[in-house]
LODO-489469 format. One record per residue (C-alpha): residue in one letter; chain; residue number from 1; z, y, x. Coordinates in Angstrom, 1 decimal, always signed. Layout:
% residues N
vexza rest: A kette: A nr: NUM Z: Z Y: Y X: X
...
% end
This chain:
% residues 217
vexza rest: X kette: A nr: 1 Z: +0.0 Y: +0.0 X: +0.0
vexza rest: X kette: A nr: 2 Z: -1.2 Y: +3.7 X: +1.4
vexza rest: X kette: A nr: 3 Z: +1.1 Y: +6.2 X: +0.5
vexza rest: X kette: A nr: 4 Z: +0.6 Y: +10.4 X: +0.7
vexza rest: X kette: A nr: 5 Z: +2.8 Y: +12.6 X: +1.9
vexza rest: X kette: A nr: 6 Z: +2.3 Y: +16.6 X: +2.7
vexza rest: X kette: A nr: 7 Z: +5.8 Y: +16.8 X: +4.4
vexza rest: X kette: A nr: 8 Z: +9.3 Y: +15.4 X: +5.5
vexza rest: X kette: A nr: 9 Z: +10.4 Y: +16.9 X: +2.0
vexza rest: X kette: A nr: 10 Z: +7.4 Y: +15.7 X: +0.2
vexza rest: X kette: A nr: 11 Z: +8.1 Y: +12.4 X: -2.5
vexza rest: X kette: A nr: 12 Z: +5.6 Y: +9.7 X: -1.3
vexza rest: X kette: A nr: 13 Z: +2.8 Y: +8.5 X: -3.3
vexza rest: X kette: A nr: 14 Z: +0.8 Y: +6.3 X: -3.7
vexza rest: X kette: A nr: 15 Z: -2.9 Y: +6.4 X: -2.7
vexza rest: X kette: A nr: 16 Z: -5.4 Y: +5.3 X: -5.6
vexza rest: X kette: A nr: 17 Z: -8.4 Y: +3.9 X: -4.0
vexza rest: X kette: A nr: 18 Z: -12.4 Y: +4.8 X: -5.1
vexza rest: X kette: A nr: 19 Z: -11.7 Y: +2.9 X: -8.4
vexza rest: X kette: A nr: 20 Z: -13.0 Y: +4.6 X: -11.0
vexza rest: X kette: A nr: 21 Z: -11.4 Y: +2.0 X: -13.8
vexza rest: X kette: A nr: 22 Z: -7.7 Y: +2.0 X: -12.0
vexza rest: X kette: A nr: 23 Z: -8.2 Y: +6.1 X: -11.7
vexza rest: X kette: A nr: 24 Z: -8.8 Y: +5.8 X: -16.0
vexza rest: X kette: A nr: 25 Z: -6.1 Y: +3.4 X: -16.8
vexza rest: X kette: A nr: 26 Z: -3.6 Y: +5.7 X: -14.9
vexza rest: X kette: A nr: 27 Z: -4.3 Y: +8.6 X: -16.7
vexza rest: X kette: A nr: 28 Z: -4.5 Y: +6.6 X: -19.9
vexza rest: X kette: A nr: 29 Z: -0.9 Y: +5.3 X: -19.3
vexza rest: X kette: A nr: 30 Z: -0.1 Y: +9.3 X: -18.2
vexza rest: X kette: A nr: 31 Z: -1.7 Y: +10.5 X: -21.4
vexza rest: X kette: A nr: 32 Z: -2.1 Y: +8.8 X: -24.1
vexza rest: X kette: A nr: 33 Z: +0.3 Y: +6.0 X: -25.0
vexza rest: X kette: A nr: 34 Z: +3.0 Y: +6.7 X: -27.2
vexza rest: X kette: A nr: 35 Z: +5.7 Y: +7.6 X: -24.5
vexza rest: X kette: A nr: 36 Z: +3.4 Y: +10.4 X: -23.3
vexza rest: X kette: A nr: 37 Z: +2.4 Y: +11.9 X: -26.4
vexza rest: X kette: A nr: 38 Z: -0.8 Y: +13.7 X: -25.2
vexza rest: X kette: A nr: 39 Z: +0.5 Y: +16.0 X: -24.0
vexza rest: X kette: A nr: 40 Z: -1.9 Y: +19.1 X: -22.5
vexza rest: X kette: A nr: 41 Z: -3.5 Y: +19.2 X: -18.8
vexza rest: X kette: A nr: 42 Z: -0.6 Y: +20.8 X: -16.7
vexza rest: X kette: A nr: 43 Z: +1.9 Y: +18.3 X: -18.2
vexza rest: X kette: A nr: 44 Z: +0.1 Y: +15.4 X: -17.8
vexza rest: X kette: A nr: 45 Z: -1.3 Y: +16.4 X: -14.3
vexza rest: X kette: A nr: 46 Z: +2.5 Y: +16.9 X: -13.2
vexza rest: X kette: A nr: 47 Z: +3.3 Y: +13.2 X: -14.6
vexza rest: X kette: A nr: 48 Z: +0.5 Y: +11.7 X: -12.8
vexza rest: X kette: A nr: 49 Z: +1.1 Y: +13.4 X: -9.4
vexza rest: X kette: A nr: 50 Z: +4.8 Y: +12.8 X: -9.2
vexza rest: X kette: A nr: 51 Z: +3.6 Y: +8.8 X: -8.9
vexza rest: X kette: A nr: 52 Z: -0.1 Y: +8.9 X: -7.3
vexza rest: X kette: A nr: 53 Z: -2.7 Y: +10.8 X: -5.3
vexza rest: X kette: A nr: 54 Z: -6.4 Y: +10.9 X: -4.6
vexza rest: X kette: A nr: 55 Z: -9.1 Y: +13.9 X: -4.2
vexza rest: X kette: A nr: 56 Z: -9.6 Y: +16.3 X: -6.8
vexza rest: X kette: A nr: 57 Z: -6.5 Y: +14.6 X: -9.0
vexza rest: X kette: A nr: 58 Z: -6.5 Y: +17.7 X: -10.8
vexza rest: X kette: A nr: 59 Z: -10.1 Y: +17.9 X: -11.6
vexza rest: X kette: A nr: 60 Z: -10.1 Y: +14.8 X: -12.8
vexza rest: X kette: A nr: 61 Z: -6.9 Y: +15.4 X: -15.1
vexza rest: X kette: A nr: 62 Z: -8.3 Y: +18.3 X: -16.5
vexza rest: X kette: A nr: 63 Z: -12.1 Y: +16.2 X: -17.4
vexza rest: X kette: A nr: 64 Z: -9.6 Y: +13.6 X: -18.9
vexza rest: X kette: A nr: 65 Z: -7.8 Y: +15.8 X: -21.4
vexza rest: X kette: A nr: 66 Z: -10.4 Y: +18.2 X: -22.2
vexza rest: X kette: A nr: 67 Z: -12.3 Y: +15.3 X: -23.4
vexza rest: X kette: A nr: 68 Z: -9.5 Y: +13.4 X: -25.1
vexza rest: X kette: A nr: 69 Z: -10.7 Y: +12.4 X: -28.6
vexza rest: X kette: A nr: 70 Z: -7.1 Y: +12.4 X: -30.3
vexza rest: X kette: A nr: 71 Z: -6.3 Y: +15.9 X: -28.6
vexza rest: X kette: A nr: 72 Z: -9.4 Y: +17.5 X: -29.8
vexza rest: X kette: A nr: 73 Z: -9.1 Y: +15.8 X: -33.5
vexza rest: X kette: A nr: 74 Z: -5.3 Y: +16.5 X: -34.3
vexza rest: X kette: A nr: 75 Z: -4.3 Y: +20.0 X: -32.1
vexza rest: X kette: A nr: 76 Z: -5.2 Y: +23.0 X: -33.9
vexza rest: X kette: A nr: 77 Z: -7.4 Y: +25.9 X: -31.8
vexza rest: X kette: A nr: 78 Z: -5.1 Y: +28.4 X: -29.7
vexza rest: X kette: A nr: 79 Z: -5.3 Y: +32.2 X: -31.4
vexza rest: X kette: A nr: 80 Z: -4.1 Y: +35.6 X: -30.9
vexza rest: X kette: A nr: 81 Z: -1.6 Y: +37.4 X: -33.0
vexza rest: X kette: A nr: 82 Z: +0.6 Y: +40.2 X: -32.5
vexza rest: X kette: A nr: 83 Z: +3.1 Y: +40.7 X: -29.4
vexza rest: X kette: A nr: 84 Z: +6.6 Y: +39.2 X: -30.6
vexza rest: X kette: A nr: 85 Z: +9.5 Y: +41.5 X: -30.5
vexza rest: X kette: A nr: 86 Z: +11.0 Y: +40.4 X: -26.3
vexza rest: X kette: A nr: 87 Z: +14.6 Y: +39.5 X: -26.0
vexza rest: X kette: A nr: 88 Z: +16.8 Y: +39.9 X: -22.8
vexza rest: X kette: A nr: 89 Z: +16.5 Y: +37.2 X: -20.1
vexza rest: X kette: A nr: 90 Z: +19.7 Y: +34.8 X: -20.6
vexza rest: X kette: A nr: 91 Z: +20.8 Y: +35.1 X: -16.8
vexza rest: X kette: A nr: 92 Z: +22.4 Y: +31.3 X: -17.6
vexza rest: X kette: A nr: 93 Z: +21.2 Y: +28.0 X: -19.5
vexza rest: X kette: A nr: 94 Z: +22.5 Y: +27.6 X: -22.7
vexza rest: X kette: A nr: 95 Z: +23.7 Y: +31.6 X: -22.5
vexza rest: X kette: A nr: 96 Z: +21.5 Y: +31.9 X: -25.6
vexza rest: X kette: A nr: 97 Z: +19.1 Y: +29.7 X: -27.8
vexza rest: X kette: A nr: 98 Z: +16.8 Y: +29.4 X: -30.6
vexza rest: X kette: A nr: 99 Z: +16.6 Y: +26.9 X: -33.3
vexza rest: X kette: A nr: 100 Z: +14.1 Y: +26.0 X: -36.1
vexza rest: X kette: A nr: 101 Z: +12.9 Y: +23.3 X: -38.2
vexza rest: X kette: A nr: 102 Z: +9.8 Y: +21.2 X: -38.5
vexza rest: X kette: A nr: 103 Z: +9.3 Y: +20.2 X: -41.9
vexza rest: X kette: A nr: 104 Z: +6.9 Y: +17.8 X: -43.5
vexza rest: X kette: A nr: 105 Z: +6.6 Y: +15.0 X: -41.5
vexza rest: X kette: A nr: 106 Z: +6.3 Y: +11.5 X: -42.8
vexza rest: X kette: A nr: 107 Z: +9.5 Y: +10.0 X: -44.2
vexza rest: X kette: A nr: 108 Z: +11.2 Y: +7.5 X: -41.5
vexza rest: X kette: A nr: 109 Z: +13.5 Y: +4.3 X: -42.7
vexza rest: X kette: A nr: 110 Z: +16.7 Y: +6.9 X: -43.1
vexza rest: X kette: A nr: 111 Z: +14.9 Y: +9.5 X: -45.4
vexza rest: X kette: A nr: 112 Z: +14.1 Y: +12.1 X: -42.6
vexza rest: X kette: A nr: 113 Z: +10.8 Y: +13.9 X: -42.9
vexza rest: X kette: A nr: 114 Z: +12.1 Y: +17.0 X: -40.6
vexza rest: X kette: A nr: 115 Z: +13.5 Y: +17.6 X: -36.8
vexza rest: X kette: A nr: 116 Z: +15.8 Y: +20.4 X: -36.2
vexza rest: X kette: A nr: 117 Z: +14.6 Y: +22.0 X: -32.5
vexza rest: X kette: A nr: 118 Z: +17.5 Y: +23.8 X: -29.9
vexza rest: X kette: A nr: 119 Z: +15.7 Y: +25.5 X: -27.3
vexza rest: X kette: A nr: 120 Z: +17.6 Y: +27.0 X: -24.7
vexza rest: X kette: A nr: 121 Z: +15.6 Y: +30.1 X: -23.9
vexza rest: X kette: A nr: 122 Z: +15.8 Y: +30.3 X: -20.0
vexza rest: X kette: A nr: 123 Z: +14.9 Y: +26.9 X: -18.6
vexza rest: X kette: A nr: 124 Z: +12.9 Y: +26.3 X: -22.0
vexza rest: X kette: A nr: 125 Z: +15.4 Y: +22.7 X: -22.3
vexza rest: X kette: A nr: 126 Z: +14.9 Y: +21.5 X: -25.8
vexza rest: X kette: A nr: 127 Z: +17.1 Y: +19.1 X: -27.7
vexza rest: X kette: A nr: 128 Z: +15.7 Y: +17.7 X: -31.3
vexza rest: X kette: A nr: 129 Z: +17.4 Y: +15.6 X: -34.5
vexza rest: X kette: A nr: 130 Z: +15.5 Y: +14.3 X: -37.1
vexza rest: X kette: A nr: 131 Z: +16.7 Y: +15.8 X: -40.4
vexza rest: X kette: A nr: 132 Z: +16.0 Y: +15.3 X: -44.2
vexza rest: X kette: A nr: 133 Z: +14.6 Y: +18.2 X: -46.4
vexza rest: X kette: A nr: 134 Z: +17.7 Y: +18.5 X: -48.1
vexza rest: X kette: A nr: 135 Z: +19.8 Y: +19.7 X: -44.6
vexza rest: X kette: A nr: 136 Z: +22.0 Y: +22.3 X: -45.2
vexza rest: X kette: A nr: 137 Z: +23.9 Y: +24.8 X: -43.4
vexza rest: X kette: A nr: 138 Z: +26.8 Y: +22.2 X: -42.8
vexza rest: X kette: A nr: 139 Z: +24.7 Y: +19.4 X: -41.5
vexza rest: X kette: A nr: 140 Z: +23.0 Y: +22.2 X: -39.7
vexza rest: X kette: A nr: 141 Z: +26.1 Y: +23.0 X: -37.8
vexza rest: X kette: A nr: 142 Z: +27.0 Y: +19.3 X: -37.2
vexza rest: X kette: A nr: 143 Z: +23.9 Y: +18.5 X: -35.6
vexza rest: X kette: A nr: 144 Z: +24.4 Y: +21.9 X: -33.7
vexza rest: X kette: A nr: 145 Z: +27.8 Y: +21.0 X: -32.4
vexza rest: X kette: A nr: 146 Z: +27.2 Y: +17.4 X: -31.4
vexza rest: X kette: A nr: 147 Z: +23.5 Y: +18.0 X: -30.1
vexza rest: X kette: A nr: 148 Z: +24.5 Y: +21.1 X: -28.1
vexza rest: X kette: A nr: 149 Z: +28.1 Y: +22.3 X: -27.8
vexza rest: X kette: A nr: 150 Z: +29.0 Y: +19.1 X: -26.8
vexza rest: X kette: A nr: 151 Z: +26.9 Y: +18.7 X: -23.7
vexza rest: X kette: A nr: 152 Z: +26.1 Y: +22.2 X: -23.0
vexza rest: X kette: A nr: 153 Z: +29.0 Y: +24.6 X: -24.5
vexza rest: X kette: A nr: 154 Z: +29.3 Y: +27.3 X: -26.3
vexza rest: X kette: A nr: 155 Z: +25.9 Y: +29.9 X: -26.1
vexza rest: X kette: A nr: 156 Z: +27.0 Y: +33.4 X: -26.6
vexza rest: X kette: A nr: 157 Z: +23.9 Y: +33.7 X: -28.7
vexza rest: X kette: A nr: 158 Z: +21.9 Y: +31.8 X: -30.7
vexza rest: X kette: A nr: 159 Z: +18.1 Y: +33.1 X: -32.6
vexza rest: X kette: A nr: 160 Z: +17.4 Y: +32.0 X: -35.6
vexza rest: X kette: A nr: 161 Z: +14.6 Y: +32.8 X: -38.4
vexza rest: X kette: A nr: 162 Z: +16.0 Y: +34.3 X: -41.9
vexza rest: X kette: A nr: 163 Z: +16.4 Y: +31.0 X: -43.8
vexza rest: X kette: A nr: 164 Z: +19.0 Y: +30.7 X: -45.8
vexza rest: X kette: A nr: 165 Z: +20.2 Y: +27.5 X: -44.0
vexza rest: X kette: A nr: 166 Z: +21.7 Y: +30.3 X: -41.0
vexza rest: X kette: A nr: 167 Z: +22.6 Y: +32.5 X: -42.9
vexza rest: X kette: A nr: 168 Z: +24.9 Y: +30.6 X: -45.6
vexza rest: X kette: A nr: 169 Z: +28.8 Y: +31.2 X: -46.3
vexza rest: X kette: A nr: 170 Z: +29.2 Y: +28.1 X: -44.8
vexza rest: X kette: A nr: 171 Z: +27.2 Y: +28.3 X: -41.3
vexza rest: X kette: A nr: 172 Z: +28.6 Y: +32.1 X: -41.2
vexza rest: X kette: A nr: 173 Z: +32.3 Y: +30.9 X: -41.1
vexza rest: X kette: A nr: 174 Z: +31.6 Y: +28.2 X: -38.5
vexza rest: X kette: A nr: 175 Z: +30.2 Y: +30.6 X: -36.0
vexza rest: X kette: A nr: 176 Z: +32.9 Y: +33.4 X: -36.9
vexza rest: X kette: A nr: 177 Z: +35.5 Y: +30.3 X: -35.9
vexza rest: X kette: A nr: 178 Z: +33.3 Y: +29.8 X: -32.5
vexza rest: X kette: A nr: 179 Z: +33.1 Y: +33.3 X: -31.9
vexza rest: X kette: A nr: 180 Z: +29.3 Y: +32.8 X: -31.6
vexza rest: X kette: A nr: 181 Z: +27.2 Y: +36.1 X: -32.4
vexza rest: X kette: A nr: 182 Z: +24.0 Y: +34.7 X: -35.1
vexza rest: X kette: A nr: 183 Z: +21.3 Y: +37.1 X: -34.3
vexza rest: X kette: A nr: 184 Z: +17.8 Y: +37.9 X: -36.4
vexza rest: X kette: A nr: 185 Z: +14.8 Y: +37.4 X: -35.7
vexza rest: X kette: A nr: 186 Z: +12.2 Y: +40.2 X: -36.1
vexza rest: X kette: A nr: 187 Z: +11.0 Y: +40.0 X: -40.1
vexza rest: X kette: A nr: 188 Z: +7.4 Y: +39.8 X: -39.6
vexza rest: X kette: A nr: 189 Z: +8.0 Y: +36.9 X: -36.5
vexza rest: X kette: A nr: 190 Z: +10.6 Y: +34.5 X: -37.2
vexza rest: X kette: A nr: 191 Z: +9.7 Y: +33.2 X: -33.9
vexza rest: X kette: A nr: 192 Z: +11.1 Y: +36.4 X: -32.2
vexza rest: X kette: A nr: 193 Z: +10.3 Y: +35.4 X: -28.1
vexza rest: X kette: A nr: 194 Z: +8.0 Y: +32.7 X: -28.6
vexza rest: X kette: A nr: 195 Z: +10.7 Y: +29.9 X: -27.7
vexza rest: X kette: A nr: 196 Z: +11.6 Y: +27.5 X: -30.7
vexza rest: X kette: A nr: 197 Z: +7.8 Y: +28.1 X: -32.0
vexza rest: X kette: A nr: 198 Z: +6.4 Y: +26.8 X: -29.0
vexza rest: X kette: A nr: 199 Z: +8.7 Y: +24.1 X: -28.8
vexza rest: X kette: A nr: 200 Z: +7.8 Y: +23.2 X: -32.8
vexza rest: X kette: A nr: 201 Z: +4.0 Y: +23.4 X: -31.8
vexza rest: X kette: A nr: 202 Z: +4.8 Y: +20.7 X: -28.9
vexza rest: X kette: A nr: 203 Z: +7.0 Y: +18.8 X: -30.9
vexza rest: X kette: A nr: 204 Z: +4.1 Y: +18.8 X: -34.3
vexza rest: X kette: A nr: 205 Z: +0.7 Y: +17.9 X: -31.7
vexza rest: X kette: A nr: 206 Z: +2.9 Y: +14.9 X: -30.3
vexza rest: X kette: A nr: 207 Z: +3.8 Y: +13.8 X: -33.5
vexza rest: X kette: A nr: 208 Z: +0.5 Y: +14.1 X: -34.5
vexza rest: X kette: A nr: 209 Z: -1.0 Y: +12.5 X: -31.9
vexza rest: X kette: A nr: 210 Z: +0.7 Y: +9.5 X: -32.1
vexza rest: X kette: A nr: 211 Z: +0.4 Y: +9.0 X: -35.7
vexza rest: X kette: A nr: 212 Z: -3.4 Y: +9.3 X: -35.4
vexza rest: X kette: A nr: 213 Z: -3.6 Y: +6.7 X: -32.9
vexza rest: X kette: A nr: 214 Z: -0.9 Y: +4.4 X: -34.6
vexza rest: X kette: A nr: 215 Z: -1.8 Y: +5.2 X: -38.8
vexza rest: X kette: A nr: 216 Z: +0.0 Y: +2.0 X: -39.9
vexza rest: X kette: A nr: 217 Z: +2.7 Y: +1.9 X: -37.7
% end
């Protein structure tokens, strides 16, 4: 086995030979099963270059995903809208986060057909839960505390949209107890900064994805 290297600090990897079959079957495995989610060129070019090397790797990551039936079929076409309003820089992860929800999805064996989505907003870490329709701004918080507060802490603040389910009686009080501050998000953007929306678009084109190439499952 012929492994590259650029320097002492440099992970080792190994050297794919002029195979153009073992070259397609890598990024296959890198792109499109399940586990990966097919997910875009940068991401997928980062997973295969962690493991394996050869000429123009990038190049050929970028042919593979540009061309990708399922990508082109299910992801909708990027397109401008108006700046969103910018928040301060957290100058810590898990200073400050976003959430949202993802609704609509097909029902799973426990009667979820959503996925709640914590972002934290400076290294862009994301944690999800799958969630019925019917979540409310008590489960909300449950899933908040044992998804988040638990591994992370406290944020001093969190961005959310509007929706009643953040701004409740209920959710209210349980911040008020944490001494959490629940900021709004610009009216005409609920996804004020770009974070939990970008997040939801990743989390929607891998869900996607996957269903199209696995219907029945």
């Amino acid at each position: 086995m012929l492994y590259y290297s650029t320097g002492s600090d440099d992970t080792p990897r190994a050297v794919v030979p002029h195979d153009e079959d073992l070259k397609y079957r890598i990024l296959y495995e890198a792109h499109d099963v399940p586990a990966s989610g097919h997910l875009g060129r940068e991401k997928t070019y980062s997973t295969v270059s962690r493991h394996y090397w050869w000429p123009k790797l990038y190049k050929w990551v970028k042919a593979y995903v540009s061309t990708c039936e399922t990508c082109q079929r299910v992801k909708p076409s990027p397109h401008s809208s108006a700046p969103l309003a910018s928040l301060p820089v957290p100058s810590g992860c898990w200073q400050s986060m976003s959430l949202d929800f993802v609704f609509g999805l097909p029902k799973d064996s426990a009667g979820n057909t959503g996925v709640v989505v914590f972002v934290d907003r400076l290294s862009k870490m994301v944690h999800l839960a799958a969630v019925p329709d019917t979540i409310d701004a008590a489960g909300t918080a449950t899933l908040f505390i044992d998804r988040v507060f638990r591994q992370h802490g406290l944020p001093e603040s969190i961005v959310s949209d509007r929706d009643p389910r953040f701004t409740g009686k209920f959710w209210t009080s349980v911040f008020a107890v944490l001494g959490t501050r629940l900021d709004m998000s610009t009216a005409d953007h609920p996804q004020t900064d770009g974070q939990t929306e970008r997040a939801n678009r990743v989390v929607e084109d891998v869900l996607r994805s996957i269903c199209a190439e696995t219907p029945k499952r």
